[in-house]
N, CA, C and O atoms as CSV, one atom per row, in Angstrom:
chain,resi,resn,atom,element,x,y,z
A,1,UNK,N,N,4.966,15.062,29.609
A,1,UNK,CA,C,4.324,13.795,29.839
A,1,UNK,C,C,5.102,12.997,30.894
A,1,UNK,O,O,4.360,12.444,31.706
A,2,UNK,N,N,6.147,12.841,31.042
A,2,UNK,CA,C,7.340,12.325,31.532
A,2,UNK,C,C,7.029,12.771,33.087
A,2,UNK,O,O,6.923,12.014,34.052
A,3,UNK,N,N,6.886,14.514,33.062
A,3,UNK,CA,C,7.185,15.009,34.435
A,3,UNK,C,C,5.608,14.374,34.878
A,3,UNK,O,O,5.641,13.732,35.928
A,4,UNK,N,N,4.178,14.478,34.180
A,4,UNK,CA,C,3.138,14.207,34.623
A,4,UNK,C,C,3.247,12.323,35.156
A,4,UNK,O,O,2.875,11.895,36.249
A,5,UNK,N,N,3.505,11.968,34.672
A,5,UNK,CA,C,4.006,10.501,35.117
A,5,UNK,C,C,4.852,10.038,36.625
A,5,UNK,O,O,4.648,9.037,37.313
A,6,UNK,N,N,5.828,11.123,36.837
A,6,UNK,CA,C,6.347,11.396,37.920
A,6,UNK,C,C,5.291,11.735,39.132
A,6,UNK,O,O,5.146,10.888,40.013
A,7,UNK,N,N,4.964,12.281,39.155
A,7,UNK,CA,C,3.957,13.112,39.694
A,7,UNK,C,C,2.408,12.844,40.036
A,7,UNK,O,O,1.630,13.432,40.788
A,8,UNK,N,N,2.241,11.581,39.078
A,8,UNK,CA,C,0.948,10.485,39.285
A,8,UNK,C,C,0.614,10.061,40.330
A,8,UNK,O,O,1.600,9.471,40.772
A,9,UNK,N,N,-0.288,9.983,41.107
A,9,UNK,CA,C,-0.366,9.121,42.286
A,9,UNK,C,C,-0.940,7.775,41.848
A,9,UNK,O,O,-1.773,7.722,40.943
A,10,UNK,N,N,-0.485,6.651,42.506
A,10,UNK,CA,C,-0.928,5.155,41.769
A,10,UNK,C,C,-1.637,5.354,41.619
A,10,UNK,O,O,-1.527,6.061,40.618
A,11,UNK,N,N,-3.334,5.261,42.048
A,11,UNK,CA,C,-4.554,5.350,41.419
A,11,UNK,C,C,-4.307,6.009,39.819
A,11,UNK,O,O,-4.866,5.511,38.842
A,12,UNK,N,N,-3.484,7.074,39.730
A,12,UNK,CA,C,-3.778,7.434,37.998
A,12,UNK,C,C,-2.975,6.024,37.290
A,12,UNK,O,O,-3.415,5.239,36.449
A,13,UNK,N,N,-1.406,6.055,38.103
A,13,UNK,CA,C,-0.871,5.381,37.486
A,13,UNK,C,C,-1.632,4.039,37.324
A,13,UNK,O,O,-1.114,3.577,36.308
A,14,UNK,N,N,-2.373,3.333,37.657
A,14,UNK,CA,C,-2.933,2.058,37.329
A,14,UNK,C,C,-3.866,2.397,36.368
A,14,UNK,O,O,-4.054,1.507,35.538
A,15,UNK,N,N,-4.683,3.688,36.185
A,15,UNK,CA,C,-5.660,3.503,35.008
A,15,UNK,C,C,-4.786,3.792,34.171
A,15,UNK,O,O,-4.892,2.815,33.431
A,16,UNK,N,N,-3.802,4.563,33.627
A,16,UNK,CA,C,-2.873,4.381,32.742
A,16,UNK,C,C,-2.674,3.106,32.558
A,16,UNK,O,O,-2.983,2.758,31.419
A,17,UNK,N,N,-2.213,2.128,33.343
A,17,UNK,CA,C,-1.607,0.778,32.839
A,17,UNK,C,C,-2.657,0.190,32.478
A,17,UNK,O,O,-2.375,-0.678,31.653
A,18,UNK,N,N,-3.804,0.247,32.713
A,18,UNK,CA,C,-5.433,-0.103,32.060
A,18,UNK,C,C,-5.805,-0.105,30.999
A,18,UNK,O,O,-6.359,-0.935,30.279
A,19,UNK,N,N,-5.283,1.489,30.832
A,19,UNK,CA,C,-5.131,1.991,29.187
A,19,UNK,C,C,-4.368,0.848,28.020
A,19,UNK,O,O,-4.752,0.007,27.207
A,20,UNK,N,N,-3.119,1.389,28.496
A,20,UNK,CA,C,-1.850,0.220,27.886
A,20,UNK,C,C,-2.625,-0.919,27.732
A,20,UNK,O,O,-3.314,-1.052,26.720
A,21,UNK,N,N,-2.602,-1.727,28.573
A,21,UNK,CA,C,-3.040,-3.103,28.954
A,21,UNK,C,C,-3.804,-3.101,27.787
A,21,UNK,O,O,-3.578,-3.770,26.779
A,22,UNK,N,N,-5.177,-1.927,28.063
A,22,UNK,CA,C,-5.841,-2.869,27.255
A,22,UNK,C,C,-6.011,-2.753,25.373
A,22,UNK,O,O,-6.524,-3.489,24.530
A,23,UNK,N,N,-5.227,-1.328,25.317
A,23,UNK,CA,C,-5.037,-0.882,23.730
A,23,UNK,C,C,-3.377,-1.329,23.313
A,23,UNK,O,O,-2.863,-0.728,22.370
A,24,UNK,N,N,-2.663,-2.277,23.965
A,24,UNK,CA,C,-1.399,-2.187,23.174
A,24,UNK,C,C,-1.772,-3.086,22.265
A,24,UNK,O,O,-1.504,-2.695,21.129
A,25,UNK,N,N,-2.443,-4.461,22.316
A,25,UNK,CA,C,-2.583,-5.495,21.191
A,25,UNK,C,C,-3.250,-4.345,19.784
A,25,UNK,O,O,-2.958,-4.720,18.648
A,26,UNK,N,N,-4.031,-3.128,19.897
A,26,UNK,CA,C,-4.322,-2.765,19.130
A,26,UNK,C,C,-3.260,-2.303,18.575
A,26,UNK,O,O,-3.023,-2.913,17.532
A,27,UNK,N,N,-2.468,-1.444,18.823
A,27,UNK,CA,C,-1.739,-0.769,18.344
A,27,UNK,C,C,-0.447,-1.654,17.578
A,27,UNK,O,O,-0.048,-1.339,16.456
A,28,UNK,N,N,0.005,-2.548,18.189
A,28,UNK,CA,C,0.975,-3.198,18.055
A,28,UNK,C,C,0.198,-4.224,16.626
A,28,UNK,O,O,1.030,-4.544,15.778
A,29,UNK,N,N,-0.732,-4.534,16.453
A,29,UNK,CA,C,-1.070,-5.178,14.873
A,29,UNK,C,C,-1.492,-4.189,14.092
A,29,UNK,O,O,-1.636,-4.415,12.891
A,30,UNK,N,N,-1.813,-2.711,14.709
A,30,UNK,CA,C,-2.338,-1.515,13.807
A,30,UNK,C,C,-0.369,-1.723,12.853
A,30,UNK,O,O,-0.268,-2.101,11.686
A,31,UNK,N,N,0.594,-1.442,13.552
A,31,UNK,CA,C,1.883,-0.687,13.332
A,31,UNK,C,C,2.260,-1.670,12.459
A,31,UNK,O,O,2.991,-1.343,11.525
A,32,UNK,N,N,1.727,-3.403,12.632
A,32,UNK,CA,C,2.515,-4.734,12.398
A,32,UNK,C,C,1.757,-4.621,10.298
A,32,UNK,O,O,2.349,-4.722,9.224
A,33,UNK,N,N,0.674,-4.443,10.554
A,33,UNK,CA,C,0.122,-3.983,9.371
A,33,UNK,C,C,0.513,-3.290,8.839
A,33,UNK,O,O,1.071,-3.787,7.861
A,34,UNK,N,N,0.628,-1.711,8.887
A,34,UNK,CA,C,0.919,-0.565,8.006
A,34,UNK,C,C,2.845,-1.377,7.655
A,34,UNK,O,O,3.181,-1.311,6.472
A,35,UNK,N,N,3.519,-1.800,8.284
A,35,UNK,CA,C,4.795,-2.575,7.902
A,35,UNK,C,C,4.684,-3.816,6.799
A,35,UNK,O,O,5.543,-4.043,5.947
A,36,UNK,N,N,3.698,-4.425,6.946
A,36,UNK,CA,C,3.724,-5.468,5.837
A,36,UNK,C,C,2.707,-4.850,4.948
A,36,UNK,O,O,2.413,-5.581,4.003
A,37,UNK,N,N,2.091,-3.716,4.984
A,37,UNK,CA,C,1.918,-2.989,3.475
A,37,UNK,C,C,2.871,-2.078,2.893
A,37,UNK,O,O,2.891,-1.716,1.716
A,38,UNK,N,N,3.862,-1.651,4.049
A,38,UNK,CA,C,4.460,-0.798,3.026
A,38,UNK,C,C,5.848,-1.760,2.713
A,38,UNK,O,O,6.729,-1.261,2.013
A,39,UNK,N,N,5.978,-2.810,3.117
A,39,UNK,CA,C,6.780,-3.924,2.562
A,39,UNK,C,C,5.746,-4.408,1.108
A,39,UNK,O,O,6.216,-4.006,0.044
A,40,UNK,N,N,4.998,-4.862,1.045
A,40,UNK,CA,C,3.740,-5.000,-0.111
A,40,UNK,C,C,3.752,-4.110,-1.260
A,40,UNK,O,O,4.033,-4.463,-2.405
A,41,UNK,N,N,3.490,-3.154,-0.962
A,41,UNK,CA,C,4.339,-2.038,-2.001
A,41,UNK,C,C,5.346,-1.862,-2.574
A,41,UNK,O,O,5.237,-1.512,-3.749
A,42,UNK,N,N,6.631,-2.016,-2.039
A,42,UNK,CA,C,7.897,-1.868,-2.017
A,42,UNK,C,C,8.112,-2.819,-3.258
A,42,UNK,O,O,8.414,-2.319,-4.342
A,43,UNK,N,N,7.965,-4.134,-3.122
A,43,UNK,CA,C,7.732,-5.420,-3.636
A,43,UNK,C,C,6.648,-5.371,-4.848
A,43,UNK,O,O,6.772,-5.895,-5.954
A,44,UNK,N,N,5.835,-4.805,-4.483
A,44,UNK,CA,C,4.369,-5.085,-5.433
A,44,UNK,C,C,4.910,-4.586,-7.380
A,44,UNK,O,O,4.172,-4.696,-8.358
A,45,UNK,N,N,6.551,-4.000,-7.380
A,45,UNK,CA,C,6.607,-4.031,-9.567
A,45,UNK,C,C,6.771,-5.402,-9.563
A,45,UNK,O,O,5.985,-6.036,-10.267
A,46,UNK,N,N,7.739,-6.107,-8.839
A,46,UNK,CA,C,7.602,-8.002,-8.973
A,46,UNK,C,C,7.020,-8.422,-9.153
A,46,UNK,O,O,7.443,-9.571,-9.023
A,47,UNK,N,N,5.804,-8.476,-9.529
A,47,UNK,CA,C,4.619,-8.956,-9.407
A,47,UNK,C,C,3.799,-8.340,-10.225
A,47,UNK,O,O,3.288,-9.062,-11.081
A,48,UNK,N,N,3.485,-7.106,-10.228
A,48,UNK,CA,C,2.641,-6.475,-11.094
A,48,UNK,C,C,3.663,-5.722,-12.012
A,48,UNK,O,O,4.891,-5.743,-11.936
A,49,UNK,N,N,2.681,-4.901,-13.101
A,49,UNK,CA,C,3.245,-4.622,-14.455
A,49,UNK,C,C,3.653,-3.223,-14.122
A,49,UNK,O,O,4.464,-2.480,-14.675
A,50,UNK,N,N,3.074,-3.094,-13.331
A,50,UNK,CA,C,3.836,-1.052,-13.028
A,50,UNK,C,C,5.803,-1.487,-12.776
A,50,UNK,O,O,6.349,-2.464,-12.263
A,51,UNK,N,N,6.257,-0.456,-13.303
A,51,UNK,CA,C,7.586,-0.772,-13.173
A,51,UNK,C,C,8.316,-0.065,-11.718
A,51,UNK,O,O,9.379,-0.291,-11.141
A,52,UNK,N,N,7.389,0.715,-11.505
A,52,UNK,CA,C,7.752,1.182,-9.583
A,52,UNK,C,C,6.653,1.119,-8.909
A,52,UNK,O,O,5.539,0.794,-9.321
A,53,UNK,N,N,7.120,1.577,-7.380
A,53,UNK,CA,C,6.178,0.964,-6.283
A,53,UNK,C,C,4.487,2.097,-6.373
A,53,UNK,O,O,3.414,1.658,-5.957
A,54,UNK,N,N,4.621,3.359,-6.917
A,54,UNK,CA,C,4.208,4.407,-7.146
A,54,UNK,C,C,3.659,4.496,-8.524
A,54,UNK,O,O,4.393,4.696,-9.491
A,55,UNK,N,N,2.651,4.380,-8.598
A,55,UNK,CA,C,1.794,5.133,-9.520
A,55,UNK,C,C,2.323,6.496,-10.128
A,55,UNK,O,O,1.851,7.563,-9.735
A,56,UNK,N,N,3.189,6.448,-10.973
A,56,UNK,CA,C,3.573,8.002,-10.977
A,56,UNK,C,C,4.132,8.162,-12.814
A,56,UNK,O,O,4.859,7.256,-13.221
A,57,UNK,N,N,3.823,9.108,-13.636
A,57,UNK,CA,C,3.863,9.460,-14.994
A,57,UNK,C,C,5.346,10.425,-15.101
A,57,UNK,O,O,5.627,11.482,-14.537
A,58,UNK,N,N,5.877,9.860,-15.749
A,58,UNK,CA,C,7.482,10.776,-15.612
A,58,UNK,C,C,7.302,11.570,-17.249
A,58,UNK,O,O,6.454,11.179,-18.051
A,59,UNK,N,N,8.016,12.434,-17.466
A,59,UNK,CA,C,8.015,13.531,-18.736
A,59,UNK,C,C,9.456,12.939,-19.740
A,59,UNK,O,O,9.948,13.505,-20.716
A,60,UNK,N,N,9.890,11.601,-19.085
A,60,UNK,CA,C,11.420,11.518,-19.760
A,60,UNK,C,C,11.422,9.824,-19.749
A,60,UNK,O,O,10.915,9.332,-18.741
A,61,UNK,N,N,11.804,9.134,-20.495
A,61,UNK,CA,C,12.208,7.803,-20.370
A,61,UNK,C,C,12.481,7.404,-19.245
A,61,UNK,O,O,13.398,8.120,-18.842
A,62,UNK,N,N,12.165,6.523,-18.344
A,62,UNK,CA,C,12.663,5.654,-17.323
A,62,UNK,C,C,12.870,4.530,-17.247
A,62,UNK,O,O,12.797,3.954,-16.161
A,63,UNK,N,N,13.173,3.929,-18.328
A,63,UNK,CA,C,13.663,2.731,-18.285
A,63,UNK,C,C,14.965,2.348,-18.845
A,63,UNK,O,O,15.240,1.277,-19.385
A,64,UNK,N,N,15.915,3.597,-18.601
A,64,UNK,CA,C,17.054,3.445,-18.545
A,64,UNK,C,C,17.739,3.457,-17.279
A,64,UNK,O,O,17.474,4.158,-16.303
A,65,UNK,N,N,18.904,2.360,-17.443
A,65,UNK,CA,C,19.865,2.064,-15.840
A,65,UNK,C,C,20.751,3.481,-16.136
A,65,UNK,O,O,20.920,3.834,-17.303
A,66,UNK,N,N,21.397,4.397,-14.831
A,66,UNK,CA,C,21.000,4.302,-13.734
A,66,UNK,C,C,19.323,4.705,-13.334
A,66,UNK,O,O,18.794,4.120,-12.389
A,67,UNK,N,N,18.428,5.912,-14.261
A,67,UNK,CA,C,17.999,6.502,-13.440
A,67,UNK,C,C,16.454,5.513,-12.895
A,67,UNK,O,O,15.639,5.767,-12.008
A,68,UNK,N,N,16.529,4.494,-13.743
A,68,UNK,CA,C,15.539,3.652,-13.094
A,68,UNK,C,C,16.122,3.165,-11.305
A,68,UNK,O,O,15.325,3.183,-10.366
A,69,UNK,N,N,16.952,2.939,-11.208
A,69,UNK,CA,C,17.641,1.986,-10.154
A,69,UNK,C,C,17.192,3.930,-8.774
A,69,UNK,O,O,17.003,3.894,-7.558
A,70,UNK,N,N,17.186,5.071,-9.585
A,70,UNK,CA,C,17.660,5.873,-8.753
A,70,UNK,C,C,16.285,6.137,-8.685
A,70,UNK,O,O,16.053,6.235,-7.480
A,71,UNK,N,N,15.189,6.315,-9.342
A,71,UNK,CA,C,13.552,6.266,-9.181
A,71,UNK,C,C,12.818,5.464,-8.434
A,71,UNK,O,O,11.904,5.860,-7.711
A,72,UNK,N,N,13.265,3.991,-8.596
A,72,UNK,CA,C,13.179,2.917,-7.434
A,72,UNK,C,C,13.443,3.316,-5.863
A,72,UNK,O,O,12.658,3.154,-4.928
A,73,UNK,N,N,14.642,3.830,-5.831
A,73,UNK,CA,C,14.806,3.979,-4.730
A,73,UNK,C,C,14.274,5.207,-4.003
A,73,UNK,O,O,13.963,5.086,-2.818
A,74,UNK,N,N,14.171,6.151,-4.500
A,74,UNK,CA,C,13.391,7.431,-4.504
A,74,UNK,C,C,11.651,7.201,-3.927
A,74,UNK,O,O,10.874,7.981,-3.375
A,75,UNK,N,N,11.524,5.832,-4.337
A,75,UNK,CA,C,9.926,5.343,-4.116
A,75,UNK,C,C,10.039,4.873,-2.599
A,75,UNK,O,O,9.552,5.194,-1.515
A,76,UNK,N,N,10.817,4.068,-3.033
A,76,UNK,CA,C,11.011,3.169,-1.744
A,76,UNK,C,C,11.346,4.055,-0.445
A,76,UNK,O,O,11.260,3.549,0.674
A,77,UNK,N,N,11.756,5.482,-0.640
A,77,UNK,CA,C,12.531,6.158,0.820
A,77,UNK,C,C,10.978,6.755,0.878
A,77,UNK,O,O,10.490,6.834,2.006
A,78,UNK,N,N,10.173,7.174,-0.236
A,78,UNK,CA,C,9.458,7.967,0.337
A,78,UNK,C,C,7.700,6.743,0.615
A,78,UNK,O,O,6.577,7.157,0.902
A,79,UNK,N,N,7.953,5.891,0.481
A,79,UNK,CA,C,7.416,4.698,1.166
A,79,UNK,C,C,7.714,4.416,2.379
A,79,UNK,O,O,6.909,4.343,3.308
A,80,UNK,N,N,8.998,4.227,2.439
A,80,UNK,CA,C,9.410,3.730,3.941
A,80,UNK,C,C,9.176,5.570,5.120
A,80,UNK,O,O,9.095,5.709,6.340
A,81,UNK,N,N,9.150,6.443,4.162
A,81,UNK,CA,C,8.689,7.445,5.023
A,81,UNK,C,C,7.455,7.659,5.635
A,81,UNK,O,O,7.342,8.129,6.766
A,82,UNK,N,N,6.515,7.321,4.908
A,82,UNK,CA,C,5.012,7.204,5.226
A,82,UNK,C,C,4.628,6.124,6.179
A,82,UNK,O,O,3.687,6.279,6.957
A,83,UNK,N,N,5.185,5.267,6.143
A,83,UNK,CA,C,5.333,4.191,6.949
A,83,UNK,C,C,5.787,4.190,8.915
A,83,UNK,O,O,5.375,3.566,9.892
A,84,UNK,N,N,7.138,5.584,8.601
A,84,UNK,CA,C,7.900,5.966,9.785
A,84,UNK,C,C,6.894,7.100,10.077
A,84,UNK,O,O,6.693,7.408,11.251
A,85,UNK,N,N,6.324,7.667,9.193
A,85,UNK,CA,C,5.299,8.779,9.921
A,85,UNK,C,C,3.999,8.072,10.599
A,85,UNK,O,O,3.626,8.397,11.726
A,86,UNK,N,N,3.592,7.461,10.122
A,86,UNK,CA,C,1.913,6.603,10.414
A,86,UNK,C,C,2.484,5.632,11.310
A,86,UNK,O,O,1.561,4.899,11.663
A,87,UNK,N,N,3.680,5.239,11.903
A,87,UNK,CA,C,3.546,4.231,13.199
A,87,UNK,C,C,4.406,5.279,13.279
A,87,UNK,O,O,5.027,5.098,12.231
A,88,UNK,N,N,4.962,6.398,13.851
A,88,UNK,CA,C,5.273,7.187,14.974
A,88,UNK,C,C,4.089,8.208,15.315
A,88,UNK,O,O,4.024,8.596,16.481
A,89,UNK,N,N,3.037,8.730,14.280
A,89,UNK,CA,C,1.690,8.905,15.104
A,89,UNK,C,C,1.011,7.838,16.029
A,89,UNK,O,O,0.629,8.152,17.156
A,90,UNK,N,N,0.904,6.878,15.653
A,90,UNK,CA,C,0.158,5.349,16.606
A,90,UNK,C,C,1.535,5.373,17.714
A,90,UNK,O,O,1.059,4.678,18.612
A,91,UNK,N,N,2.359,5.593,17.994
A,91,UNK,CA,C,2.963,5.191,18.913
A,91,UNK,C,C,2.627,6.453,19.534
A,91,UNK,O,O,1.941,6.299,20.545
A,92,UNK,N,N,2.852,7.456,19.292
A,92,UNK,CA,C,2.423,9.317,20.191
A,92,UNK,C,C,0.812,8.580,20.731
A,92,UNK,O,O,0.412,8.592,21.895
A,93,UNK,N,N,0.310,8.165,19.917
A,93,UNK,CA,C,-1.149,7.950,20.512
A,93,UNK,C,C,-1.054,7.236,21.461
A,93,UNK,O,O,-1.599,7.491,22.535
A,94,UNK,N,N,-0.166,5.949,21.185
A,94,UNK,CA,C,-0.650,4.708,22.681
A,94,UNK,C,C,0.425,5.619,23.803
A,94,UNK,O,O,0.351,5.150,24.939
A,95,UNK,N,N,1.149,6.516,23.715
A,95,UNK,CA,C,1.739,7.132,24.978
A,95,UNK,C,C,1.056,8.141,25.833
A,95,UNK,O,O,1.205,8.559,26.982
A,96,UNK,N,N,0.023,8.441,24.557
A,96,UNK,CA,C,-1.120,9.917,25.327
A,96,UNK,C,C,-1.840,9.241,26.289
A,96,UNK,O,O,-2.663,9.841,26.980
């Protein structure tokens, strides 16, 4: 992509910046969103009665310290992962 960019003659390079221009506001409140839901989540046992961020049925007690504190966080990485996957696809997209 990099070398094709090099290699552009302005005419491409300006409909590229056309592109940009005119899809970054999309992208940039698409990414600003999926961040304040998976902040929303993260947050959302405070508030509601589920005791983690995840909908999820365990086979063993969890509401003992540590392994609650270590289930929590277990939610939260694989939250904040879904999050780093779905705005690094939207960002591959606004670069195509």
């Amino acid at each position: 992509m990099e070398d094709y960019i090099e290699k552009a003659k302005l005419e491409e390079k300006n409909i590229f910046q056309q592109y940009i221009n005119k899809s970054k506001l999309f992208y940039a409140t698409t990414m600003c969103w999926i961040t304040v839901t998976a902040i929303t989540v993260l947050f959302g046992p405070l508030l509601l009665s589920q005791p983690f961020p995840l909908e999820v049925e365990y086979p063993f007690d969890v509401n003992k310290q540590p392994l609650k504190t270590i289930i929590y966080l277990h939610h939260a990485m694989a939250v904040y992962q879904v999050r780093v996957q779905v705005c690094g696809n939207i960002f591959v997209a606004l670069l195509l």
